[in-house]
Phi, psi and omega in degrees: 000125187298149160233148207301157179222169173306328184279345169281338168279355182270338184279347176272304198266034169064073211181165178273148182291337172314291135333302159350273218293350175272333181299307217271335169268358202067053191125218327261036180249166096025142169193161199256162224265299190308265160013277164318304190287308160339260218317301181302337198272302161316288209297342184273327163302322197251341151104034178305142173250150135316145137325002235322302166296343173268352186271314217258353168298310193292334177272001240317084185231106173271198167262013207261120150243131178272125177266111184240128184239212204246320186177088160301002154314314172272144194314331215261342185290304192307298184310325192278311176323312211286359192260295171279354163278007157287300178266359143350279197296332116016264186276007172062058183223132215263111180271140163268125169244131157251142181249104186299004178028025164075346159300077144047266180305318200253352148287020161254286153015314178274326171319288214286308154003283183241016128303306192286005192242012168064042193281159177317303208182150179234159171241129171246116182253075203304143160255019121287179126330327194025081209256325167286343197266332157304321181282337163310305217268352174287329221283322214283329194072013206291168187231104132270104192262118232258121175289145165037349179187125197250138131287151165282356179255078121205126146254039190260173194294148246207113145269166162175155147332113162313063194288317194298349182266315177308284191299336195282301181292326163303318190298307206264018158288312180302294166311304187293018177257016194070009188298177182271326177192176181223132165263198198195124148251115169236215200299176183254032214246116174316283179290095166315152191250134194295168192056025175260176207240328182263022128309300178317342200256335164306315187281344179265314210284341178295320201303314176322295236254314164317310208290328203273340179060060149226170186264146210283319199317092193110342183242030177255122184231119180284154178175146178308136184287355181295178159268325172310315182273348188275315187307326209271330195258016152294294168315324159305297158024281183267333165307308202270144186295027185237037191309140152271159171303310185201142187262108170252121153294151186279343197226132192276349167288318168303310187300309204294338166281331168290339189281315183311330193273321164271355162302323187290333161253026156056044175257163195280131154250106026246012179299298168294330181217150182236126173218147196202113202258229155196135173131356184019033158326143216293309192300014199272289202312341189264000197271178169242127010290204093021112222252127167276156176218195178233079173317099187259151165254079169331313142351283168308290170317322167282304183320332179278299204304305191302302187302310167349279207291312170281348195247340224043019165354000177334145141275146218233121203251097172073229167243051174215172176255132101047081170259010180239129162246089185269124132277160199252185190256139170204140204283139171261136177262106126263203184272003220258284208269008166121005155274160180262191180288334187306330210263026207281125167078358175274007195259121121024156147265151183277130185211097215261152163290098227301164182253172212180000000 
């Protein structure tokens, strides 16, 4: 059986291949209503497929956005793929995901990959300094957009979260329940790293706690971002004899790992411990109790980041372009920190003025 080609469908719906090619990309002119259903009508009689690879030799260009995250193992990683391959798919475009395993090497790696397969536009959700991945992205010319987290060694346009406002509001939700103070389990890292978003949630949680005039001294604890290794320096933790009143994670994967430690030593969650994570990840709402958190709009974010990376969509702020897109945060009320279901969602979102 011959295979179908464009002049044949443009010789069924009466119309130019050009035409076609406009149906079939969405542009880039204009095509009448009519016109169009003619077209879409051929190609669905005669069973045409695009070429795909000969659209992306001629264009060099694919429909491919390249995804690079830190692990998709983890929940709050997953949603956010799952998120932007949605709004991808919008725009009728296909995401390649790699997984940097928190590695360096294999976030370049992922770089030089799908920059060489010519893909639209790539989004990165860095796990580093990515001090190399800049010099990828220099060498390349690449139009990139950065997710959830900016380094300083990358200056391309920055979606993100209000973390530093998010964690400021959790912390100081947690105090208003009377604890004497909230600790902060963050990251494992001696130095926090500027542009990290738990750096941002260390820095909402000093805000917090200062503003309330208690002291930071002793109550800062590193622990892994999984919930299995967060789990494991939750028991010492909780064991040993400075137990805190309440706990803000940097990561709702850390809090469901605090929770797990304290049921196994059978302290009350929130009579004894008050805990509180960020990121709402779908799985916050199932734990027990109930996990309060910190919301982002994954949604939102990817659909900027996906237009972002395909449109260069800037917005132009006076006379420069927009290189930050702060969306704000906002606390989910669950059972974790000492409300009950009446008070689930009564608390506001934090909405800071974006930073550019």
């Amino acid at each position: 059986m011959a295979k179908v080609t464009r002049d044949d469908v443009a010789k069924l719906a009466g119309t130019s291949t050009a035409v076609v090619s406009y149906v079939i990309n969405n542009g880039p002119r204009p095509v009448a209503p009519a016109t169009r259903e003619r077209v879409l009508a051929a190609i669905k009689e005669l069973g045409y497929r695009p070429d795909r690879v000969a659209q992306a030799m001629a264009s060099r260009r694919t429909d491919l956005i390249g995804l690079i995250v830190p692990d998709t193992r983890q929940p709050f990683f997953a949603e956010m793929a799952h998120a932007v391959e949605q709004a991808a798919a919008e725009r009728g475009k296909m995401v390649l995901v790699g997984n940097a395993d928190y590695l360096d090497e294999r976030e370049v790696h992922y770089l030089r990959a799908f920059l060489g397969m010519r893909v639209a536009g790539l989004i990165l959700i860095s796990q580093g300094p990515s001090e190399h991945a800049a010099a990828e992205i220099d060498a390349w010319d690449a139009r990139v957009v950065l997710l959830h987290r900016r380094p300083d060694a990358i200056d391309d346009v920055a979606v993100m979260t209000d973390d530093v406002g998010g964690a400021q509001l959790a912390t100081r939700h947690l105090l208003e329940h009377g604890h004497p103070y909230v600790a902060f389990l963050g990251g494992t890292e001696e130095t926090p790293k500027s542009g990290d978003p738990v750096t941002d949630h260390l820095e909402g949680w000093r805000r917090a706690m200062e503003e309330s005039g208690k002291s930071l001294e002793g109550r800062y604890f590193q622990a892994p971002y999984n919930r299995y290794d967060a789990y494991k320096v939750a028991l010492d933790l909780l064991a040993g004899p400075d137990r805190p009143p309440a706990i803000m994670c940097a990561t709702d994967d850390q809090a469901i790992g605090v929770l797990r430690a304290a049921r196994e030593l059978r302290i009350d969650v929130p009579g004894q411990l008050a805990v509180a994570g960020f990121d709402d990840v779908k799985e916050a709402a199932l734990t027990d109790p109930p996990l309060t958190t910190v919301a982002s709009d994954r949604e939102a974010m990817a659909r900027a980041a996906v237009d972002l990376v395909l449109d260069d969509g800037l917005r132009v702020v006076g006379s420069r372009r927009e290189r930050l897109r702060l969306f704000p945060a906002r606390l989910v009320v669950r059972g974790s920190c000492g409300c009950g279901p009446a008070a689930a969602g009564a608390v506001p979102s934090v909405e800071h003025a974006p930073r550019s």
